[in-house]
Every structure is written in C-alpha cells, then in structure tokens.
Backbone as CSV, one residue per row, in Angstrom:
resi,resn,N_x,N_y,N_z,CA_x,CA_y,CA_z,C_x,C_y,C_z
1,UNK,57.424,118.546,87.314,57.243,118.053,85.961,57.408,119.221,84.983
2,UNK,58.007,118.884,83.865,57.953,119.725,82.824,57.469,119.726,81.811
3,UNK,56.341,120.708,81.637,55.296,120.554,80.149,55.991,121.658,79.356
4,UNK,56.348,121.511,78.093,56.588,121.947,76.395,55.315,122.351,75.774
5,UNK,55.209,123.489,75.828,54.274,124.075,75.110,54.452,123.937,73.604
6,UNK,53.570,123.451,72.893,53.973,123.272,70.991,52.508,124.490,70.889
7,UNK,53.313,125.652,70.113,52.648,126.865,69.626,52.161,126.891,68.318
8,UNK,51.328,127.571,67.920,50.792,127.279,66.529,52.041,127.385,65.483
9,UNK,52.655,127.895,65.368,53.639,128.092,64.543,55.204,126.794,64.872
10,UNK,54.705,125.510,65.292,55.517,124.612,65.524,56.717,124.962,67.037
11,UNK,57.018,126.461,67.126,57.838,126.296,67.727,57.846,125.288,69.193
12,UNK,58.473,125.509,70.119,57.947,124.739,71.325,58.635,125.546,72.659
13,UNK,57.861,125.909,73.863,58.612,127.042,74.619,57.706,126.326,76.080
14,UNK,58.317,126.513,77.357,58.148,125.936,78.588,56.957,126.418,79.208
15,UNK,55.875,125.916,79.608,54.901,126.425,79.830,54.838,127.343,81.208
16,UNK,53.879,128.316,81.063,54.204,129.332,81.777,52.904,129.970,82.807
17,UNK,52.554,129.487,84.173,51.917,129.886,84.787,51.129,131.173,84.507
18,UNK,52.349,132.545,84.623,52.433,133.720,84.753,51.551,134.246,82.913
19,UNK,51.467,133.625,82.031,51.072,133.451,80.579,49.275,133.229,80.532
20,UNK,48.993,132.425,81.600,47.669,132.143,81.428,46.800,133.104,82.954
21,UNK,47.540,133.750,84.262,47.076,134.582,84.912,47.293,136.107,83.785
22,UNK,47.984,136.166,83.228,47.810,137.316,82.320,46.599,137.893,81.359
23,UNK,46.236,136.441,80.880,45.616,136.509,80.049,44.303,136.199,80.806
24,UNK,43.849,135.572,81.801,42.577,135.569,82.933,42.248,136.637,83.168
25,UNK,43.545,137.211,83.688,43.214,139.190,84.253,42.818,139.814,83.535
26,UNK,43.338,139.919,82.046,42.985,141.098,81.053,40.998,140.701,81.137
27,UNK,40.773,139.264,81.074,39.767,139.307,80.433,38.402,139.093,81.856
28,UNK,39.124,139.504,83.336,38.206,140.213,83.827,38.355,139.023,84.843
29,UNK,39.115,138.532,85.430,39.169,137.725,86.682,40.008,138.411,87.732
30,UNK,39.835,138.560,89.152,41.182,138.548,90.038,42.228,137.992,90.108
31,UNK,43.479,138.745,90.580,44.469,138.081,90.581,44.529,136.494,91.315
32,UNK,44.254,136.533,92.275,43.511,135.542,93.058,42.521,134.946,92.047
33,UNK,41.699,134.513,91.889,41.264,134.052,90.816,42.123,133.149,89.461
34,UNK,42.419,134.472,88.933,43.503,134.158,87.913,44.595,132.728,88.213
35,UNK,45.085,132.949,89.259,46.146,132.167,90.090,45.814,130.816,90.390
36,UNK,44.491,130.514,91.031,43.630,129.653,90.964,43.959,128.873,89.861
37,UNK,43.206,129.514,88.679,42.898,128.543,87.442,43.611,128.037,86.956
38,UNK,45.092,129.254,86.475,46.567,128.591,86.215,46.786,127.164,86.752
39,UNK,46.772,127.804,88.332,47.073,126.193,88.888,46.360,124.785,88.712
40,UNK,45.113,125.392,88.316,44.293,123.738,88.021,44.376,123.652,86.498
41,UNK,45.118,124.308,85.799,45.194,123.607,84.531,46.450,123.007,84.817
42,UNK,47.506,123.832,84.824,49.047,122.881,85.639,48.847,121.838,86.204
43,UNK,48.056,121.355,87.005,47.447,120.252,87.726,46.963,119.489,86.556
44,UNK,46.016,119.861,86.096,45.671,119.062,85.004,46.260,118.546,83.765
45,UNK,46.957,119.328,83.751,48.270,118.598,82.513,48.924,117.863,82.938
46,UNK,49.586,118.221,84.848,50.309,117.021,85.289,49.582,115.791,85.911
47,UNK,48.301,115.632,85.825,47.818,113.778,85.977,47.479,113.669,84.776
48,UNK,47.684,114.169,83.420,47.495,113.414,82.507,48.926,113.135,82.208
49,UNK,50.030,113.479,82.466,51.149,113.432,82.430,51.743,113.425,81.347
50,UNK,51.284,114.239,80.628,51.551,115.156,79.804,53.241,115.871,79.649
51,UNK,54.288,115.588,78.519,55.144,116.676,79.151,55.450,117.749,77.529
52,UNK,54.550,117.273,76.744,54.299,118.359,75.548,52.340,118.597,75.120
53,UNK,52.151,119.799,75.103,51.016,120.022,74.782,50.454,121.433,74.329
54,UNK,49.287,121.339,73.065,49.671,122.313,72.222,48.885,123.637,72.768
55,UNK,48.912,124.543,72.105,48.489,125.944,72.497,47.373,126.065,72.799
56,UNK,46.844,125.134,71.793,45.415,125.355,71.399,44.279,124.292,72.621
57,UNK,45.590,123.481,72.996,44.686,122.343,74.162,44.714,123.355,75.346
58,UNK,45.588,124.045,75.736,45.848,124.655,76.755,44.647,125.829,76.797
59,UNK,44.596,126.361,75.571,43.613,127.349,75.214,41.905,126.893,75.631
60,UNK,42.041,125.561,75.181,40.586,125.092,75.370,40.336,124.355,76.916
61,UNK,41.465,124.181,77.865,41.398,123.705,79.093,40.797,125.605,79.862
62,UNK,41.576,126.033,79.861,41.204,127.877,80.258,39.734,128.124,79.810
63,UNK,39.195,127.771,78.727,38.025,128.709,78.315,37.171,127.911,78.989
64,UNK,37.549,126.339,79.252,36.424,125.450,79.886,36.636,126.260,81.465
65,UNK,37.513,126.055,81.907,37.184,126.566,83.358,37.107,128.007,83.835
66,UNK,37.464,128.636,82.684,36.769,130.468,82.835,35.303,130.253,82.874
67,UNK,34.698,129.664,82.378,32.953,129.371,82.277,32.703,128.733,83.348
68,UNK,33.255,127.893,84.000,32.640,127.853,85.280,32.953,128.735,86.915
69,UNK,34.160,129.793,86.077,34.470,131.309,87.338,33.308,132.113,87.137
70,UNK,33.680,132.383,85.680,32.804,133.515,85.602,32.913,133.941,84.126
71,UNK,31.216,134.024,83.906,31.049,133.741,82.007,31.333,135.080,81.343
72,UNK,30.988,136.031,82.077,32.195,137.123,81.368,33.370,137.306,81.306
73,UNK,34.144,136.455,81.896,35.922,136.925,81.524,35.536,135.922,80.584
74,UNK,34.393,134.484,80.633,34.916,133.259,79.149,34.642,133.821,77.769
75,UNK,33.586,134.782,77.937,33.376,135.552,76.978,34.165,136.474,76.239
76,UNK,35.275,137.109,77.008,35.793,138.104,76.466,37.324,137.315,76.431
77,UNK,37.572,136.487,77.144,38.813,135.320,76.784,38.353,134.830,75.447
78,UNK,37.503,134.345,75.358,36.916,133.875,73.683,36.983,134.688,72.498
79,UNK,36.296,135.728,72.706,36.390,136.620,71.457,37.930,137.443,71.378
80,UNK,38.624,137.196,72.203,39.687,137.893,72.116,40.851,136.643,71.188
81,UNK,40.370,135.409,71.876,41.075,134.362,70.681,40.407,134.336,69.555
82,UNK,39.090,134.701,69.156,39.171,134.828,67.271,39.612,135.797,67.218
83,UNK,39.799,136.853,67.949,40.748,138.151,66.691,41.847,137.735,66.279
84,UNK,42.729,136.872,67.309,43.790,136.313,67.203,44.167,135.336,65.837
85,UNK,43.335,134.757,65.519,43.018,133.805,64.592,43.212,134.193,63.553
C-alpha cells in the first residue's frame, strides 16, 4: 500500500519508514526499537487504509506509542516538535 504524506506546508511526499526510526533514535530509542514502532504505525495507517495522511497525524500516532516504549525518548520527541513549531 501506498501512504502520501501531506506536510505542513501542503506539499505531499511518500511516507518514509527510515523518517520516523530517525527521529525515535535521536530522541533516545534503539535501533531495534526504533524499527519496531515505524512498523506499527505503517501497520496502522494500513488497516485504516489510509493512502494520504498528514504530518501532524503521523506525528501524534509516534508520540502516542513512544509513551508506551519509553517516556523519555516521548519526552524529548515532544519538546523537540515545539521548537519546530
């Protein structure tokens, strides 16, 4: 299946496994780990069957299941999206 990422700025770009283990790692998960979660959000976009969805849903599927790995990478995944903001 193919999910379309729609980015804050309208554009729209192919969603990207390797995009959300990046951003797990920086903020304090294993690679293993990391890899994990990717995959159960991918999973989760594909039984809602989903094939466009926005940054910000994707953003809030990750911070929900970083909090149940481990509340310091959700913590520092979090505050690292308001600087962003």
């Amino acid at each position: 299946m193919h999910i379309t990422v729609i980015k804050r700025d309208g554009t729209k770009v192919p969603f990207s496994l390797h995009k959300i283990e990046r951003v797990t790692t920086a903020a304090g998960l294993t690679s293993e780990e990391a890899k994990t979660l990717a995959a159960q959000v991918e999973a989760a976009l594909a039984t809602n069957n989903k094939t466009e969805v926005t940054s910000l849903e994707i953003r809030d599927m990750v911070l929900t299941k970083l909090r149940s790995v481990n509340e310091y990478a959700a913590n520092m995944f979090a505050w690292y999206q308001k600087t962003k903001d």
